[in-house]
C-alpha positions, 0 to 999 in steps of 0.5 A: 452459494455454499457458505464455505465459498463465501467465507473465503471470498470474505477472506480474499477480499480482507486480505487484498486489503491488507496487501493494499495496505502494505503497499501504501505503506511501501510509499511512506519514506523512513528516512532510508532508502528503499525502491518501494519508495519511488516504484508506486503510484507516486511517480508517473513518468511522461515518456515515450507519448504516454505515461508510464510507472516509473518500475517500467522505464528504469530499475531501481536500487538502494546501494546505500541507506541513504541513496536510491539509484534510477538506472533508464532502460534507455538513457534518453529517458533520463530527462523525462524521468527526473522531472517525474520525480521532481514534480512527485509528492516525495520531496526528492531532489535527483542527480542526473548524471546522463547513463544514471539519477542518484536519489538522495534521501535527506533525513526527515524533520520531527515535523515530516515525521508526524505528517507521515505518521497521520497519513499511516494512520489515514491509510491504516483507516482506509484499510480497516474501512475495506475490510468492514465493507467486506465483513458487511458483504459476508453479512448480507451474504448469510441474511440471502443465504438465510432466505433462500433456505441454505442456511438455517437460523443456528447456521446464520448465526455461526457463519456471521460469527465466523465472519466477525473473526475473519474481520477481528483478525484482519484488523488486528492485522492492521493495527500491528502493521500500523504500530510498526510503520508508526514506530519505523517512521518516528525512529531518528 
């Protein structure tokens, strides 16, 4: 294997990190609307036999910044869909209106908010921890390269500090994404 083909396996697998991570970070409610709110892992709805995200049973829209709006792809599904929500981890109360369910985002007590801020930094955490596995990989990788002759010990040396930037940048990444949730989120 080339070292420039490792290099940029190392970078894809820092990046998927920081995307996951972006993703979690979608979930945490600001105290405004967002889709992303309700769109993720979080809601799961037992529908139709089986369970389904809730982004494949109905749309989802933020028409004020306090309101999030489910619209069923089939109405008869509403039922089933507001029980998701109420038994999911969010806190939300829906409002089943038959064709619709309004979801009211009610504003976040000081205490919710510094829960909120230790699950960003549970999850900023999460993220540093993928991209220190994949730094690790890109390591091992060079010693086998090393090894097997493809490199040699200059060229090591200079791959893992090519490796160390991929991962200093990736975390910095982390932590400015970090800063910003925690700011976001403590923002009345």
């Amino acid at each position: 294997m080339e070292p420039s083909e490792v290099l940029k396996q190392v970078k894809e697998s820092m990046l998927k990190a920081v995307e996951h991570m972006k993703a979690e970070f979608g979930s945490i409610r600001t105290g405004k609307a967002s889709p992303s709110l309700v769109e993720g892992l979080d809601v799961m709805v037992a529908s139709y036999g089986s369970v389904m995200k809730l982004n494949g049973l109905a749309v989802i829209t933020a028409p004020e910044p306090r309101m999030l709006v489910v619209q069923p792809f089939d109405p008869s599904t509403s039922g089933d869909i507001e029980k998701a929500i109420r038994e999911s981890k969010l806190g939300l109360n829906p409002v089943n209106e038959g064709q619709r369910l309004r979801l009211p985002i009610p504003e976040l007590s000081e205490e919710r908010r510094v829960e909120l801020v230790k699950s960003v930094k549970a999850m900023a955490e999460e993220g540093r921890v993928r991209i220190r596995g994949a730094r690790k990989d890109g390591m091992d990788d060079g010693k086998k390269m090393k090894s097997d002759n493809v490199l040699t010990e200059d060229g090591q040396r200079d791959f893992e500090t090519s490796v160390q930037e991929l991962t200093d940048q990736y975390v910095k990444e982390i932590d400015e994404l970090t800063a910003a949730k925690e700011q976001e989120v403590m923002t009345v």
